[in-house]
C-alpha positions as CSV (number, residue, x, y, z in Angstrom):
1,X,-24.4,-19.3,-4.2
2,X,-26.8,-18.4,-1.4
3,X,-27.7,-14.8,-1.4
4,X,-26.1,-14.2,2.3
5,X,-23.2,-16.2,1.2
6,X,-19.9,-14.1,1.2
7,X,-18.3,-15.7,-2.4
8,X,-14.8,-16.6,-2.5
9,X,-12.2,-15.1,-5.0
10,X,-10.6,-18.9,-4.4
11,X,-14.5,-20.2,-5.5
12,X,-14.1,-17.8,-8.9
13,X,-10.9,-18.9,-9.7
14,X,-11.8,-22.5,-9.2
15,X,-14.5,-22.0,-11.3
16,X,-13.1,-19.7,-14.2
17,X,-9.8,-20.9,-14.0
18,X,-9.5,-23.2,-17.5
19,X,-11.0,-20.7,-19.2
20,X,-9.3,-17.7,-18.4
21,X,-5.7,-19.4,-19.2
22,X,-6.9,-20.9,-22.9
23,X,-7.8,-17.3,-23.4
24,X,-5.1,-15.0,-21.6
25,X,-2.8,-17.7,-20.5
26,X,0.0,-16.5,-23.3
27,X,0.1,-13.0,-21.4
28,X,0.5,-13.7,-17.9
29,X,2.8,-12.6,-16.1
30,X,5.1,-14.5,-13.7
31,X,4.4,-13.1,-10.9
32,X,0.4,-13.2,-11.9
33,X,0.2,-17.0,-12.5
34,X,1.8,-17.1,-8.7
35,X,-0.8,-15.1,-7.7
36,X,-3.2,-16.8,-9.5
37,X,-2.6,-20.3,-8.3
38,X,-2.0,-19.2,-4.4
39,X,-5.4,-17.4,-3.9
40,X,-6.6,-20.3,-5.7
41,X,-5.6,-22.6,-3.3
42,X,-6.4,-19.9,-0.2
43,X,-7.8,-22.1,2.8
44,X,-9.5,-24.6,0.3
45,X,-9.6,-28.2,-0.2
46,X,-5.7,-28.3,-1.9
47,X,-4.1,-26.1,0.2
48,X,-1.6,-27.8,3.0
49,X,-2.5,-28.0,6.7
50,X,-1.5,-26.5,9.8
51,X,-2.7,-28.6,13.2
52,X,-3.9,-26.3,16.0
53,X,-4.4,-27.6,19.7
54,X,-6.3,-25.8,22.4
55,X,-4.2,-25.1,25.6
56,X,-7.8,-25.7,27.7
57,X,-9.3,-29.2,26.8
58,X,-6.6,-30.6,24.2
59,X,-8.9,-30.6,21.8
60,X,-6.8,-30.8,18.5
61,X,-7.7,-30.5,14.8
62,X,-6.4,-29.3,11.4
63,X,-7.0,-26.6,9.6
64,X,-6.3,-25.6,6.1
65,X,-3.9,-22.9,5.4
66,X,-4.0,-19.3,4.2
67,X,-2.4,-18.5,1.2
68,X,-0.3,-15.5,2.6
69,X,-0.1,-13.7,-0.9
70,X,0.1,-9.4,-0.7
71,X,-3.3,-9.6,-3.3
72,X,-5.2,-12.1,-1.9
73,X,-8.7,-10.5,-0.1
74,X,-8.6,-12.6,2.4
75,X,-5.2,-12.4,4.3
76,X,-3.1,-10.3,5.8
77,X,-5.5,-7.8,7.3
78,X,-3.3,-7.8,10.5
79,X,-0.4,-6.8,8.3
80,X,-2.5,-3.6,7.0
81,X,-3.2,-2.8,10.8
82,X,1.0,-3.3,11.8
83,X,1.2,-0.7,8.7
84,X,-0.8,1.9,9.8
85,X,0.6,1.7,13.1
86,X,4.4,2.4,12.3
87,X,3.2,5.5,10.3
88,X,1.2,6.7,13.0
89,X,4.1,6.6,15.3
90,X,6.2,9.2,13.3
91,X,3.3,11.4,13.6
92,X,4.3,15.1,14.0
93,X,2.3,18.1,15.1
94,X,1.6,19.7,11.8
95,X,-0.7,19.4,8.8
96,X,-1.1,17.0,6.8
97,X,-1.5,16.8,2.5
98,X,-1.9,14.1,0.6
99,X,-0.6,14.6,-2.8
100,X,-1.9,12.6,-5.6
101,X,0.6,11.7,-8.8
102,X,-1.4,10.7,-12.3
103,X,-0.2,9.3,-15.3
104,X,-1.9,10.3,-18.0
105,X,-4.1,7.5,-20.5
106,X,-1.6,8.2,-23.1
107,X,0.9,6.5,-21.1
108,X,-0.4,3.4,-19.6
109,X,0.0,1.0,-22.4
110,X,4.1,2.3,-21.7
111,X,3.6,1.6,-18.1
112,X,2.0,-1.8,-18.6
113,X,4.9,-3.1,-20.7
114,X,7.4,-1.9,-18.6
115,X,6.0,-2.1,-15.2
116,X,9.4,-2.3,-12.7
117,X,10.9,0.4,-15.0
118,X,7.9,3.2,-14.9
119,X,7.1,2.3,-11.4
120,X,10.3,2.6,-9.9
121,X,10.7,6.1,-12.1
122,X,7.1,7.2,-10.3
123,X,8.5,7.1,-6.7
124,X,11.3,8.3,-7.9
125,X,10.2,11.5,-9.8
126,X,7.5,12.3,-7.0
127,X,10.3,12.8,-4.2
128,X,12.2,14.8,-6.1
129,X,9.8,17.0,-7.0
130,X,8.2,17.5,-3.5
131,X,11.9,17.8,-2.2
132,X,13.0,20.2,-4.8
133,X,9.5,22.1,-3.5
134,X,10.0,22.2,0.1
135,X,13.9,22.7,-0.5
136,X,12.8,26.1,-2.6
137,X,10.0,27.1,0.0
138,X,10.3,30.4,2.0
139,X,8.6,29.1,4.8
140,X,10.2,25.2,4.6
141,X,13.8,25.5,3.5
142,X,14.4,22.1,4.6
143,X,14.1,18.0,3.7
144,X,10.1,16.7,3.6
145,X,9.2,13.4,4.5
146,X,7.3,11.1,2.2
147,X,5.1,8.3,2.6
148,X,4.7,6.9,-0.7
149,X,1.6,4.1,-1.9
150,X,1.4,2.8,-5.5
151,X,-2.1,2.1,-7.0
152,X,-3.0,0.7,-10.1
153,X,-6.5,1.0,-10.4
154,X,-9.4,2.8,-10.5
155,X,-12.8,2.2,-8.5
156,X,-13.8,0.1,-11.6
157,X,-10.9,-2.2,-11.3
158,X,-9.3,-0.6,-14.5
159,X,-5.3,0.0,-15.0
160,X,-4.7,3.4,-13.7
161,X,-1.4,4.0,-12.5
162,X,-1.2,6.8,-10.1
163,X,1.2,7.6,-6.7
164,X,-0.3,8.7,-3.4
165,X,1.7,10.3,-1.2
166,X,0.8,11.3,2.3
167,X,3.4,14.5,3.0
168,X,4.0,16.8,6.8
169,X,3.8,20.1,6.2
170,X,7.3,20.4,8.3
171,X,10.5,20.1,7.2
172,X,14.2,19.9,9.1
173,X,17.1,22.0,7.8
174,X,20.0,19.3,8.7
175,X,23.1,22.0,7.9
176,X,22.0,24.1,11.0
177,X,19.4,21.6,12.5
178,X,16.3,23.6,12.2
179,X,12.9,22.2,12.2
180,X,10.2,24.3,10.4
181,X,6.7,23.9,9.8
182,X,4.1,25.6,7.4
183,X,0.2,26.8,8.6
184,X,-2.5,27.1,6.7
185,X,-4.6,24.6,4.1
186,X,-1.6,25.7,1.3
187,X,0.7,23.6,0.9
188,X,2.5,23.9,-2.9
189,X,1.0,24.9,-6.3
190,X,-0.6,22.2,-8.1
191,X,-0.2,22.8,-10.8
192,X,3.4,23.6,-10.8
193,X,4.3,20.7,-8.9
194,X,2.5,19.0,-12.4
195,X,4.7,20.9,-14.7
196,X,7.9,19.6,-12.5
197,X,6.3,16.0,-12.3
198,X,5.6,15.8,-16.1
199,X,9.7,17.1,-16.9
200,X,11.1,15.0,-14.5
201,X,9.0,11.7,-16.0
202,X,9.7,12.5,-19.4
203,X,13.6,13.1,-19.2
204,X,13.6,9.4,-16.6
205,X,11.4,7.6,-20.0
206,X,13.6,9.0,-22.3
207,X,16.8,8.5,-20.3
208,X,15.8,5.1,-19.9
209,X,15.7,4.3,-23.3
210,X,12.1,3.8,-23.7
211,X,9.9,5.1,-26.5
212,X,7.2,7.4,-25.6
213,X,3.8,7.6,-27.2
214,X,3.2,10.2,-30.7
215,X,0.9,12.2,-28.4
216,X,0.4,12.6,-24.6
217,X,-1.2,15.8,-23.5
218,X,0.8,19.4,-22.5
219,X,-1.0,19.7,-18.7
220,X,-0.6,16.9,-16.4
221,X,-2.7,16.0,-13.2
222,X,-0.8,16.4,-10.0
223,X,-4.2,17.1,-6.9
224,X,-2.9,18.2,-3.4
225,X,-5.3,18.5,-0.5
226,X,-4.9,19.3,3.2
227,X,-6.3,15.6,5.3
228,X,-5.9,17.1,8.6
229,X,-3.7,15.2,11.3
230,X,-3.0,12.6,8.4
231,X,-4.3,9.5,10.5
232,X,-7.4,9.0,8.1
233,X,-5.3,9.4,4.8
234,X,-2.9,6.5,6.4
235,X,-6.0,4.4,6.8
236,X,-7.6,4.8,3.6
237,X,-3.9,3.9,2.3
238,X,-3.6,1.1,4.3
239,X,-6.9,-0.4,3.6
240,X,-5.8,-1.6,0.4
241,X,-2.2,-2.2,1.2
242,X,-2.3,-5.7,1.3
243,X,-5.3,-7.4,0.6
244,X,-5.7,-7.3,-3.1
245,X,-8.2,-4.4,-5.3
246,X,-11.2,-6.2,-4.2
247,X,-12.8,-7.1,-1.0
248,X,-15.0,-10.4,-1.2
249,X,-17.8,-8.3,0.3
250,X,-18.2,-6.7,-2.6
251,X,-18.3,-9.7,-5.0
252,X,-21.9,-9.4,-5.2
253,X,-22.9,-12.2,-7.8
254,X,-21.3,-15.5,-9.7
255,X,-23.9,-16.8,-11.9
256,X,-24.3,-17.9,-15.7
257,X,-21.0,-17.5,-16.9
258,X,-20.5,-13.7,-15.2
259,X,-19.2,-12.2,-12.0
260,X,-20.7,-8.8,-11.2
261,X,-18.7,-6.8,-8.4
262,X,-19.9,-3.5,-7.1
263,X,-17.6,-0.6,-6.5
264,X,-18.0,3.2,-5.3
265,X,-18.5,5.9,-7.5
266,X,-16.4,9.1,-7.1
267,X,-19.1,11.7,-8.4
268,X,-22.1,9.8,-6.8
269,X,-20.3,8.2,-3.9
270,X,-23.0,5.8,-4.4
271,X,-22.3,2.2,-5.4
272,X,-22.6,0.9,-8.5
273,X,-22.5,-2.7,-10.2
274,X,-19.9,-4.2,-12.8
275,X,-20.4,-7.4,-14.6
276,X,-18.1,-9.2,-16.4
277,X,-18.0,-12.7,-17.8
278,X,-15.7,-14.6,-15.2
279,X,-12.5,-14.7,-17.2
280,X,-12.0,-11.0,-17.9
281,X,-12.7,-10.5,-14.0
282,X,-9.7,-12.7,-13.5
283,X,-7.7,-10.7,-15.5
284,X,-9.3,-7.4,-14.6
285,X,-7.9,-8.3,-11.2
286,X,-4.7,-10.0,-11.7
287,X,-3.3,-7.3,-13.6
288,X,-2.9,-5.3,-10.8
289,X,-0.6,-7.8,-9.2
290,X,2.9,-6.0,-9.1
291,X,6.3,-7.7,-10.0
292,X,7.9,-9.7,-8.3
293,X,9.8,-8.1,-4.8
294,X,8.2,-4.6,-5.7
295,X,7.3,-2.5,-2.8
296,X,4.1,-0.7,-3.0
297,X,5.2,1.6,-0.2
298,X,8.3,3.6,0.3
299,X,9.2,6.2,2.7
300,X,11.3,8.8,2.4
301,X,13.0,12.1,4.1
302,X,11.9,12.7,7.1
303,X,9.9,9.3,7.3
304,X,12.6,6.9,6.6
305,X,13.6,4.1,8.6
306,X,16.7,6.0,9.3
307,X,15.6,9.1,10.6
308,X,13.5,7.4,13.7
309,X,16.0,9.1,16.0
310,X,15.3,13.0,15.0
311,X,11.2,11.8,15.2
312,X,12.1,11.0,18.6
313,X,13.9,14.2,19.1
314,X,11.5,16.1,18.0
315,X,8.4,14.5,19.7
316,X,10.4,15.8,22.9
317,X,12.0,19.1,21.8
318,X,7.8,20.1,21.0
319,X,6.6,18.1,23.4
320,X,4.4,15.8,21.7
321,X,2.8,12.8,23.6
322,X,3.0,10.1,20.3
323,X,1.3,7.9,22.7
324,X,-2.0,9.7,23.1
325,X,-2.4,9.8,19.0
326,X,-1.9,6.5,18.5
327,X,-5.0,4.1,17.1
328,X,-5.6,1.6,19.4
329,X,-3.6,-1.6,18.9
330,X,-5.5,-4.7,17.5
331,X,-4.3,-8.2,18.4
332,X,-4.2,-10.9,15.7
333,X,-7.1,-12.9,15.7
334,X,-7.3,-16.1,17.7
335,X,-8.6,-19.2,16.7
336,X,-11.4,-20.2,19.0
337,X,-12.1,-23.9,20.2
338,X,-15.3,-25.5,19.0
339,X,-15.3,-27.6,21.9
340,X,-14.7,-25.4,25.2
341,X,-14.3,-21.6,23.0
342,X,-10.9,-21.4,24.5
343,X,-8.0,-20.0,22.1
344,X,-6.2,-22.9,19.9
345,X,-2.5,-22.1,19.0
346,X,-0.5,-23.2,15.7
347,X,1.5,-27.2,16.2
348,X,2.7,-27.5,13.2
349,X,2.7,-25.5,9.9
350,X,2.7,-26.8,6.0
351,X,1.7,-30.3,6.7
352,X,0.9,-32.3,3.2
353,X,-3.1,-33.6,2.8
354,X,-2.9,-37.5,2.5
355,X,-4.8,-38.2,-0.2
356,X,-6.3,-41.8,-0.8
357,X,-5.1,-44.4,-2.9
């Protein structure tokens, strides 16, 4: 690989491929041997065609195809843009917290084995626990909304299970049709909203007929910090939303058996290397491919889908220009002509490779 020579996740694969399944072949996952073979085939040699024709000069050609897939680095970065969009249209003038849900060590091997169950039981418990919160607070007395994002690793890459969850400081009292808001950098108690969180988890693992560890600790880890208007905090979320836990950029080296990737350290903010021979970094990141038809993002409350109507309402009963506060709309990429530079649009889709005899 050159040094300026951004290195493919598909080129990795390719290359670690037979290894990685004669050693951890027996514990994949469905939906992570899907994975696996689509970012494989990601724009490559073996992936089907689509033919693209400039509306300038008729200049035609084919190009390969993208594999699509929610981990894959290198798609669906317009999707990630459409995402952040929609939350900032149900923007509201209030504070903004983003409230951080951990699982404790002592759990993940729990949360691993029964990934749809413990997942599902995260959102779950983390909206009833900051609607049982704003419900009980003096100043709220009404429904939050909730928009929810499931990670599963740390900045190393490692399983790390933990909810983020970007929450108004506002709520709206539907019996008498209220709307109230809270000042100030305080929202809740963190280290109630832990004790709540760990009760709640415990009785859902319990309830669900799952057998919990011989020791997990007393105090769990719930942070909750003020992030201003909230339009950073949905980008940070949204930045890994659909493109996978690592960006190609910072696949730094491929060479003698290893792949070294770099990542950003919390304490130093500075960032540091990781090398790893190349079928661990397979699996380090295919095991942060979610089950199949799992959301990674739910909204909730106030933020639903279904309550776009009082958003309105409210934009014009405080008079709130959504319009002004909105990020500036990107268009998806084109595909420019080599011939005349003009833009090429999509013929035909999925088109088999003829292969010769």
């Amino acid at each position: 690989m050159g040094a300026c020579e951004m290195i493919r996740l598909s080129s990795v694969i390719e290359q670690f491929e037979a290894g990685f399944l004669s050693q951890y072949g027996s514990t994949l996952l469905p939906s992570q041997r899907k994975a696996l073979s689509a970012i494989k085939q990601c724009r490559s040699s073996n992936s089907p065609l689509m033919k693209v024709s400039c509306s300038d000069c008729d200049q035609s050609t084919y190009m390969p195809h993208s594999c699509g897939h929610r981990s894959c680095p290198h798609c669906q970065h317009h999707e990630s843009q459409q995402w952040i969009e929609r939350q900032c249209q149900k923007r509201l003038p209030v504070n903004y917290f983003m409230i951080t849900f951990t699982l404790p060590a002592e759990l993940r091997p729990l949360v691993w084995s029964q990934q749809r169950v413990l997942y599902q039981l995260l959102f779950k418990c983390a909206w009833e626990t900051l609607n049982a919160f704003s419900l009980n607070d003096k100043q709220l007395k009404g429904t939050p909304g909730m928009v929810a994002v499931l990670h599963t690793h740390s900045r190393r890459l490692d399983f790390h299970p933990h909810l983020h969850t970007i929450m108004p400081a506002g709520a709206m009292d539907k019996m008498r049709g209220l709307w109230r808001k809270k000042e100030g950098a305080y929202l809740f108690n963190h280290k109630a909203l832990a004790k709540v969180f760990r009760a709640k988890m415990l009785a859902g693992i319990k309830e669900a007929g799952l057998t919990l560890p011989a020791k997990y600790p007393e105090k769990w880890v719930v942070d909750c910090k003020q992030v201003g208007s909230g339009d950073k905090a949905f980008v940070y979320l949204g930045r890994y939303l659909y493109k996978g836990v690592v960006q190609e950029k910072d696949i730094i080296s491929c060479r003698n058996g290893n792949v070294t990737f770099r990542y950003k350290d919390s304490k130093t903010n500075h960032y540091k290397p990781r090398t790893l021979p190349g079928a661990d970094f397979i699996r380090l990141v295919l095991q942060h491919v979610l089950p199949r038809r799992f959301r990674r993002t739910r909204d909730y409350g106030l933020l639903h889908s279904n309550s776009k109507s009082i958003i309105k309402r409210l934009h014009y009963l405080l008079k709130f220009n959504i319009n002004q506060w909105l990020p500036q709309s990107k268009p998806r990429p084109t595909i420019s002509c080599s011939c005349c530079g003009g833009s090429m649009k999509i013929i035909q889709t999925r088109l088999r490779r003829v292969r010769p005899a």
